[in-house]
C-alpha positions as CSV (number, residue, x, y, z in Angstrom):
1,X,0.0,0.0,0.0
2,X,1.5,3.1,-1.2
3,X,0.6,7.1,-1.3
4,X,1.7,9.1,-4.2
5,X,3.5,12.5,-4.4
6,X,3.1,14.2,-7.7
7,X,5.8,16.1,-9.3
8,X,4.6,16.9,-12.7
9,X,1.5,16.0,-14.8
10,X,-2.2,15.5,-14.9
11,X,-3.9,12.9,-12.9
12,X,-7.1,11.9,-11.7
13,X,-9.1,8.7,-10.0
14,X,-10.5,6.1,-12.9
15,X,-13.6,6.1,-10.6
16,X,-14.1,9.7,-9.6
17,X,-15.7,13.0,-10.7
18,X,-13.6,15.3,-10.0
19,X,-13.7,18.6,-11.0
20,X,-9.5,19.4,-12.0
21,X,-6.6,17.0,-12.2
22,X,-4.5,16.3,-9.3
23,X,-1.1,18.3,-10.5
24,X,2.3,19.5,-9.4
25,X,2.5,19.5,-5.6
26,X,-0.8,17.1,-4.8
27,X,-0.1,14.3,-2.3
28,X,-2.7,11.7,-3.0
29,X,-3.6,8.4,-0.8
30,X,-6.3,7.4,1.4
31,X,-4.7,8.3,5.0
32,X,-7.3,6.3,7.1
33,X,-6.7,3.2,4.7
34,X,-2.8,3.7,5.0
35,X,-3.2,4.2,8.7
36,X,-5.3,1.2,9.4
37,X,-4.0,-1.3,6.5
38,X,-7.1,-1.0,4.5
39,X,-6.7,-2.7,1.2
40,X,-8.0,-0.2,-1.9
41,X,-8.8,-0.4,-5.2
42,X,-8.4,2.8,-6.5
43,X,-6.5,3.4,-10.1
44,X,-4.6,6.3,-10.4
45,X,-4.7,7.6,-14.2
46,X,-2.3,10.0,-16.1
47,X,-4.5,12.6,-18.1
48,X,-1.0,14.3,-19.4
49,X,2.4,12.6,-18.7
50,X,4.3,13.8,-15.8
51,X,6.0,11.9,-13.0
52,X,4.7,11.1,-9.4
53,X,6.7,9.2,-6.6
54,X,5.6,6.5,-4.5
55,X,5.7,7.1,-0.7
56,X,5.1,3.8,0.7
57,X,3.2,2.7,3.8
58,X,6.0,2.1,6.3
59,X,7.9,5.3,5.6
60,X,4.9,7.2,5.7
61,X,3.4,6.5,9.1
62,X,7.1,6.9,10.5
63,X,7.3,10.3,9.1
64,X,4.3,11.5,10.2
65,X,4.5,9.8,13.7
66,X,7.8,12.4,13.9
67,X,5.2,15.4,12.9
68,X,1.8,15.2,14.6
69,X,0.4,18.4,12.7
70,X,0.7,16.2,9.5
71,X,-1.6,13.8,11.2
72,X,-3.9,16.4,12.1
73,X,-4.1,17.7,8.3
74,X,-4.2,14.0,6.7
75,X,-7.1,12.9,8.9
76,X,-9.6,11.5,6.6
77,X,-8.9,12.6,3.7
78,X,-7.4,10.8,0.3
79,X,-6.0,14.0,-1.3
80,X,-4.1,17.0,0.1
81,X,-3.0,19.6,-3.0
């Protein structure tokens, strides 16, 4: 179970109806699924080619266990831009 961190590009969720693209700067993952090892099923797709990094599970709940504000702001949410 990964998050993802996007550096450049369009993105959005196969299964969603959003209004604009995740782009430059958007931190995208479900935090209460991450938090609580929730499998998803969630497709990421690339509307215009960019490049995102993967921030997976472990090193994400050890960061933010070092930063409790960052716990505060991810609290239920999958998307942060």
């Amino acid at each position: 179970m990964e998050a993802v961190l996007i550096a450049d590009g369009e993105f959005t969720f196969d299964r969603a109806e959003q209004a604009q693209p995740f782009c430059k700067g958007a931190f995208v993952g479900d935090m209460e699924a991450l938090m609580n090892d929730i499998p998803l099923h969630t497709t990421l797709l690339c509307l215009k080619p960019g490049e995102i990094y993967y921030i997976n599970r472990a090193d994400l709940l050890e960061y933010i266990s070092d930063y409790p504000k960052l716990q505060l702001l991810f609290r239920n949410r999958r998307f942060v831009e």
